[in-house]
VEXLO-914607 format. One record per residue (C-alpha): residue in one letter; x, y, z. Coordinates in Angstrom, 1 decimal. Example, Ala and Ser with C-alpha at 12.3 -4.5 7.8 and 13.67 -1.06 7.14 Angstrom:
// residues 2
+---------+--------+--------+--------+
: residuo :      u :      v :      w :
+---------+--------+--------+--------+
:       a :   12.3 :   -4.5 :    7.8 :
:       s :   13.7 :   -1.1 :    7.1 :
+---------+--------+--------+--------+
//
This chain:
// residues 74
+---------+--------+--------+--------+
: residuo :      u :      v :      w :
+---------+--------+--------+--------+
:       x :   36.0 : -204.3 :  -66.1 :
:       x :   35.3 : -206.8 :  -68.7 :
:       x :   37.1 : -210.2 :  -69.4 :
:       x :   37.1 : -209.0 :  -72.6 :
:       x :   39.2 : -205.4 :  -71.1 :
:       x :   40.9 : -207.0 :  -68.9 :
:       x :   42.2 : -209.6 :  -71.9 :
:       x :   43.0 : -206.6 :  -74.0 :
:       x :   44.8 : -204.9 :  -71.1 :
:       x :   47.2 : -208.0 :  -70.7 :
:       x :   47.8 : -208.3 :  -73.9 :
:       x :   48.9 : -204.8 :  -74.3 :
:       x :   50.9 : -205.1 :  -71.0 :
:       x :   52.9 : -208.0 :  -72.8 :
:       x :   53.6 : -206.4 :  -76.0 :
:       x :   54.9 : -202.9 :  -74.1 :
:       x :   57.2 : -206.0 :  -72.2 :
:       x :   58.8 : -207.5 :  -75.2 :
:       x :   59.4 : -204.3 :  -76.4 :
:       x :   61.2 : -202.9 :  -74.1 :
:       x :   63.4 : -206.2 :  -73.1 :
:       x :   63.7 : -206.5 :  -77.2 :
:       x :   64.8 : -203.1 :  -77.7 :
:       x :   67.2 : -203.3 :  -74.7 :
:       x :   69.1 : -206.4 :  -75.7 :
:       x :   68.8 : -205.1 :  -79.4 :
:       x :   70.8 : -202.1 :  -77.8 :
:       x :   73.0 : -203.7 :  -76.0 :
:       x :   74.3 : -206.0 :  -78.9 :
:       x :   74.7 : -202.9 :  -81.6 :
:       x :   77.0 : -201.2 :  -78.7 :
:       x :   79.1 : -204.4 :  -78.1 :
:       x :   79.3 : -205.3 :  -81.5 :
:       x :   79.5 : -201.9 :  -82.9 :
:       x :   82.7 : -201.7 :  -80.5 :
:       x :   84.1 : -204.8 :  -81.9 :
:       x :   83.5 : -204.5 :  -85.4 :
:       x :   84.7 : -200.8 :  -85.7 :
:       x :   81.6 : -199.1 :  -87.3 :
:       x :   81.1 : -195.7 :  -87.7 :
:       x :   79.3 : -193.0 :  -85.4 :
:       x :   76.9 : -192.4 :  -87.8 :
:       x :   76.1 : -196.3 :  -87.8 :
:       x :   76.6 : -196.4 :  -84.3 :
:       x :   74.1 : -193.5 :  -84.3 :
:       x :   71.6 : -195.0 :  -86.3 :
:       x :   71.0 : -197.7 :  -84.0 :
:       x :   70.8 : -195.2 :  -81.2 :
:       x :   68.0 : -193.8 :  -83.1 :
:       x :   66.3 : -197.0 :  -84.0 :
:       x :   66.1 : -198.0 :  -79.9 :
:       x :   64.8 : -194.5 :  -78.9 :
:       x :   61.9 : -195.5 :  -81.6 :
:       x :   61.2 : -199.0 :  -79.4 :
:       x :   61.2 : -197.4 :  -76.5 :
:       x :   58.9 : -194.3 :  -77.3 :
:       x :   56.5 : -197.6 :  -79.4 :
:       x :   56.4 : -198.9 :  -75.7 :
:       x :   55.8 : -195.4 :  -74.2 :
:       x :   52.9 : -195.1 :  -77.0 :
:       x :   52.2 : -198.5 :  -75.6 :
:       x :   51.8 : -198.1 :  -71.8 :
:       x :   50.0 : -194.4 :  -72.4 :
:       x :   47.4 : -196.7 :  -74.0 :
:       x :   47.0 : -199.2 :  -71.2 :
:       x :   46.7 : -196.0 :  -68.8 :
:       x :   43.8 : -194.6 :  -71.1 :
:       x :   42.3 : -197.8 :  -71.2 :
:       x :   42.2 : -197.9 :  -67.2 :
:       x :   41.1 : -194.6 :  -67.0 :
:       x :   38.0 : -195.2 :  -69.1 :
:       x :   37.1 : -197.9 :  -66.8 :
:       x :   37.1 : -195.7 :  -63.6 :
:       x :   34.6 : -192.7 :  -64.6 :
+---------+--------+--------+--------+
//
């Protein structure tokens, strides 16, 4: 591998990280706060949807880094 792959491999590595600790705390707050603040299901819902989309980005993410490695064994 290159210093220049293995840079890019990192990098992607820390991005698929922050987004999945982002998306969980994100999460985590619209649940408790949703709670506390007496939204609606379907608002309640909504951000349901919007962390299933940060956490398939990551998967989109971490199927890239696995591509990238692949590429480097054959």
């Amino acid at each position: 591998m290159t210093r220049e792959r293995d840079t890019e491999l990192a990098r992607k590595g820390r991005m698929a990280a922050m987004v999945i600790a982002g998306t969980a705390i994100f999460w985590v707050l619209a649940i408790l706060l949703g709670g506390q603040f007496g939204l609606t299901q379907r608002t309640r819902a909504l951000f349901d949807l919007m962390a299933l989309a940060g956490f398939v980005w990551a998967v989109v993410i971490i199927f890239q880094i696995w591509r990238l490695r692949q590429s480097d064994k054959g």
